[in-house]
C-alpha positions in Angstrom: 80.8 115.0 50.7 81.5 110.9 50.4 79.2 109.3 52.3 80.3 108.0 55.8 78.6 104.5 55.0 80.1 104.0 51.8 83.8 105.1 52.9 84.0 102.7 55.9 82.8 99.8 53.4 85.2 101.0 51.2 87.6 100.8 53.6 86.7 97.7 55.0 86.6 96.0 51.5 89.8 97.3 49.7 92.4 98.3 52.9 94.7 100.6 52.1 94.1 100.5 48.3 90.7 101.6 49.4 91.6 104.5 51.9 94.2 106.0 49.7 91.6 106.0 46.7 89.1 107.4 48.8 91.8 110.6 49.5 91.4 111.4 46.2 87.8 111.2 45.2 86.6 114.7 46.1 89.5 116.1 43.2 88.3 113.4 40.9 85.4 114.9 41.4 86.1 118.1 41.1 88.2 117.6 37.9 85.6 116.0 36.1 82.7 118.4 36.9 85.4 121.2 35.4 86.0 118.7 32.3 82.4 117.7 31.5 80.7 121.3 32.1 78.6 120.5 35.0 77.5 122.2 37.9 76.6 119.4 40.9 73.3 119.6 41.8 72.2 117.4 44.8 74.0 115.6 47.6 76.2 112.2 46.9 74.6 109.0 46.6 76.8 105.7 46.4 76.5 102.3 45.6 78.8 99.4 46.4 81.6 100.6 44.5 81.2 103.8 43.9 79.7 106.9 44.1 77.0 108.9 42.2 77.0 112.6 42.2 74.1 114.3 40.8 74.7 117.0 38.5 73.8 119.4 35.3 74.9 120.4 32.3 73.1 122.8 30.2 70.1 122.5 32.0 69.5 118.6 32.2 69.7 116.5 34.9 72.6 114.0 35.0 74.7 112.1 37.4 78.2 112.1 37.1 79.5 108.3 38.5 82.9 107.5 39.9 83.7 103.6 40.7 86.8 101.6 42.3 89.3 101.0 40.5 88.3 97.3 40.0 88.3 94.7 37.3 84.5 94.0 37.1 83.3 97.9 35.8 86.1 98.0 33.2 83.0 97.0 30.5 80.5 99.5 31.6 80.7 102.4 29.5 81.2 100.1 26.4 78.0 98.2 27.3 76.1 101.8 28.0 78.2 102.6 24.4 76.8 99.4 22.4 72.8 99.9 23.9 72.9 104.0 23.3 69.9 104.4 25.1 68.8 101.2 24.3 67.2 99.7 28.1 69.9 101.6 29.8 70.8 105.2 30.7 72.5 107.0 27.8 76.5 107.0 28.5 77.3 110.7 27.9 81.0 111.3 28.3 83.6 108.8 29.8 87.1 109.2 31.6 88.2 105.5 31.7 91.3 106.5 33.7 89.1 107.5 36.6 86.2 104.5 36.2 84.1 107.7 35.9 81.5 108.0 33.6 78.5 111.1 32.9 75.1 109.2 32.7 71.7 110.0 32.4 69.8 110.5 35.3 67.2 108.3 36.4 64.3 107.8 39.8 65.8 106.3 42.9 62.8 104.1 42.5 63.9 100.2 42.1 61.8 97.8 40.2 62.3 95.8 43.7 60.3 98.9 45.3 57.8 99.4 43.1 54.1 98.1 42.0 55.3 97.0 39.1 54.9 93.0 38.1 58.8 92.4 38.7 59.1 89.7 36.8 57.8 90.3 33.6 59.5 93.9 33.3 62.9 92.1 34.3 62.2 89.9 31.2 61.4 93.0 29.3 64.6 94.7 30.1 66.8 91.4 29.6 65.2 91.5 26.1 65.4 94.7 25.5 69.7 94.5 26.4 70.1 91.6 24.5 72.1 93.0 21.0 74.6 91.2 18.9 77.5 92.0 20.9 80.7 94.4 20.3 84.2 93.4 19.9 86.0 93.3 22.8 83.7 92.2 25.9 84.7 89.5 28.2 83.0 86.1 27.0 81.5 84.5 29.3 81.6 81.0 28.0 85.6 81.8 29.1 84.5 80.9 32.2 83.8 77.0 31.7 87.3 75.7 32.6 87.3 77.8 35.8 84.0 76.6 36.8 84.5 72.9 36.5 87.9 73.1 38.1 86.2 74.7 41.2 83.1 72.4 41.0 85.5 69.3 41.2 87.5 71.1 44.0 84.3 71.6 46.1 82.9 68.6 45.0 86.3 66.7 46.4 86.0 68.9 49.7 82.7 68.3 50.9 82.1 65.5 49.3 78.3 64.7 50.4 76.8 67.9 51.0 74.9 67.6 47.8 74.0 63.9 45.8 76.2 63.2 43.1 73.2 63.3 40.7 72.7 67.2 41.4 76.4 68.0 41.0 76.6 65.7 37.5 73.4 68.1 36.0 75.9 71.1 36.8 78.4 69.9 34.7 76.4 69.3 32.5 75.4 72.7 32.3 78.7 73.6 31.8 79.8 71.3 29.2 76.5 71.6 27.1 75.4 75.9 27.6 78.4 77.3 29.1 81.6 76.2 26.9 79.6 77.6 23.3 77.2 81.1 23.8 76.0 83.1 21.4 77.5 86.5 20.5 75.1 88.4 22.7 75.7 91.3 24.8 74.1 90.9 28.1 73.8 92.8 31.0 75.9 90.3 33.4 74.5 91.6 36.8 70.7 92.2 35.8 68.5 92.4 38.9 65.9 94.5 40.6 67.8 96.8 42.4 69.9 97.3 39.1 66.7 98.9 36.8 65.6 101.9 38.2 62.4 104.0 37.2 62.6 106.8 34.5 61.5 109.8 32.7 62.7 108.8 28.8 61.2 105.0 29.5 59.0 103.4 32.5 62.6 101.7 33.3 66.2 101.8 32.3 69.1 99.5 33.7 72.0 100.9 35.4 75.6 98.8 36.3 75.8 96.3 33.7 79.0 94.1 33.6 79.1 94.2 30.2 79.5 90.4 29.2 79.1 88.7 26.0 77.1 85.2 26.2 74.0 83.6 26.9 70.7 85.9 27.4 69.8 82.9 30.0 72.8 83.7 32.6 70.6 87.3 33.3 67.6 85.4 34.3 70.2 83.8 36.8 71.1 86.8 38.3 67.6 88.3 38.3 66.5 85.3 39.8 69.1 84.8 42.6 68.2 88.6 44.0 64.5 87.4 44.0 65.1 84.3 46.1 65.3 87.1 49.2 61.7 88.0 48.1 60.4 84.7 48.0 61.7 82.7 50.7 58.8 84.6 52.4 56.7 82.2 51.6 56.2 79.2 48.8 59.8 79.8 48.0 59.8 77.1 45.0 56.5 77.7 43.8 57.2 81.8 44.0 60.9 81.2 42.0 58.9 79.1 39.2 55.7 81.5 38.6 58.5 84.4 38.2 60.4 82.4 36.1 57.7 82.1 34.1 56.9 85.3 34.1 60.4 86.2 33.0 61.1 83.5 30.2 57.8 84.7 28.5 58.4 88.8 28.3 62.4 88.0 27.4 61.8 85.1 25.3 63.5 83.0 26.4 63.3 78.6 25.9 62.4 78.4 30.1 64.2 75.0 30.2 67.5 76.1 29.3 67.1 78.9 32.0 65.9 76.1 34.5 69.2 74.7 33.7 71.8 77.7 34.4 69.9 78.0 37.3 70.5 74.5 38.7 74.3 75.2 38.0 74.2 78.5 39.9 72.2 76.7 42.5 75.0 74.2 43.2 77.9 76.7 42.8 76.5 78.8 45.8 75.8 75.7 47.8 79.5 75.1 47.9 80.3 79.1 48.2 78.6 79.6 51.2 80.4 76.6 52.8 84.0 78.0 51.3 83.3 81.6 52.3 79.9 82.1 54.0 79.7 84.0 57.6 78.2 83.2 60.9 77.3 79.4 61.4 78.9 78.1 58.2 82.4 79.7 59.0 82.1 78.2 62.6 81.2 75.0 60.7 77.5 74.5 61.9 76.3 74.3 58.4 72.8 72.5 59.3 71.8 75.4 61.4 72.4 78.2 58.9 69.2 78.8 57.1 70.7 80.5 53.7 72.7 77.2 53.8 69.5 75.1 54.1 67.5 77.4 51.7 70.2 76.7 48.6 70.8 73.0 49.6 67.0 72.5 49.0 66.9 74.7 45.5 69.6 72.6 44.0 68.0 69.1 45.4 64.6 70.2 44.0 65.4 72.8 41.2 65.8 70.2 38.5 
């Protein structure tokens, strides 16, 4: 019933909280089919924290999703709640003590795996999610203190890495977008993997954090999954057409995306020295190439 590759991750990620979680899942399961009126309908899927079981009630297909009992999907039925359909799959019945949720059903088709000009319906979608926001949401201009404290900490630690110039546009960033955002519910993890094909619209989002701030942090995200596209080939020229792209179909002002981007840019730089694997935990940072890839993004970006 759970899938093999998504209880050793399990496992590997959360330890014993994870195993003893995972014990329980098939009467979670169970319970909440009994609760909700469904009868499954299809082998378990998964994502990276939890799983998806397809299902259906009263003749329509739905999927009935159970996460992890972890901080980050606390917000997701009350985003799905605020949009009601709106970009996303319709939220159809919640059990919050379970992080389980009944959800439309949508394609296994990405945006990342389709024909589709990826950009421009990522812009689209971030428009489409971008309502005045709900009480209660996480802000995520809450996040500025935290953010400099580590960007001084990192800065302090490998002092060098990047010029001084680079790292004084990020706080920038942070003191000038990030400390005051507008009352805007955003997605807060929008990327091409997380809009999936559909049968109510061409596309509907699926995982959202649930975050209230600036429309411009879900170009980040969008943007950062595409960089693993791109590097293909022109990887700054490919990265500034999309964002183009992007900043035209969400309307969004493209230099104030250009510059949460930059910070992002030089975060990562310094997380991939703190926590990266393979070369950079050995310390041979010039050989890793996702090290070199971000080190040139933030030294060009702006």
């Amino acid at each position: 019933m759970i899938p093999e590759a998504f209880a050793a991750a399990t496992t590997a990620r959360e330890g014993t909280a994870g195993t003893a979680w995972l014990a329980t899942l098939p009467a979670i399961v169970s319970e909440l089919v009994d609760r909700w009126n469904c009868t499954p309908d299809g082998d378990w899927m998964h994502g990276e924290v939890g799983v998806i079981v397809p299902v259906q009630r009263s003749g329509e297909p739905l999927v009935l999703k159970v996460s992890f009992t972890h901080p980050g999907n606390v917000h997701e039925p009350d985003a799905y709640t605020a949009w009601n359909g709106r970009g996303a799959v319709h939220l159809y019945e919640r059990a919050d003590e379970h992080y389980a949720m009944l959800l439309e059903r949508a394609h296994p088709t990405t945006l990342r795996d389709s024909d589709a000009d990826v950009a421009v319906v990522g812009g689209q979608m971030s428009r489409l999610l971008a309502i005045p926001a709900p009480d209660g949401l996480p802000r995520l201009q809450d996040r500025a203190d935290e953010w400099a404290a580590e960007l001084q900490k990192d800065m302090a630690e490998f002092s060098g890495v990047l010029p001084d110039a680079v790292v004084a546009r990020a706080f920038g960033v942070i003191d000038e977008l990030v400390r005051e955002q507008p009352d805007v519910l955003i997605h807060g993890d929008l990327h091409h993997r997380n809009i999936l094909s559909a049968d109510r619209e061409p596309w509907l989002a699926i995982d959202p954090k649930g975050l209230i701030g600036d429309p411009a942090y879900d170009a980040v995200t969008f943007m950062k999954a595409r960089t693993l596209v791109l590097m293909q080939g022109d990887l700054l020229g490919g990265m500034t057409r999309e964002l183009a792209a992007y900043c035209e179909a969400a309307e969004l002002d493209q230099a104030r995306v250009r510059r949460w981007i930059q910070l992002e840019l030089v975060r990562t730089a310094y997380w991939l020295r703190r926590y990266g694997v393979g070369a950079v935990r050995r310390g041979d940072i010039a050989r890793d190439p996702a090290v070199q890839m971000v080190d040139e993004l933030a030294i060009n970006w702006a």
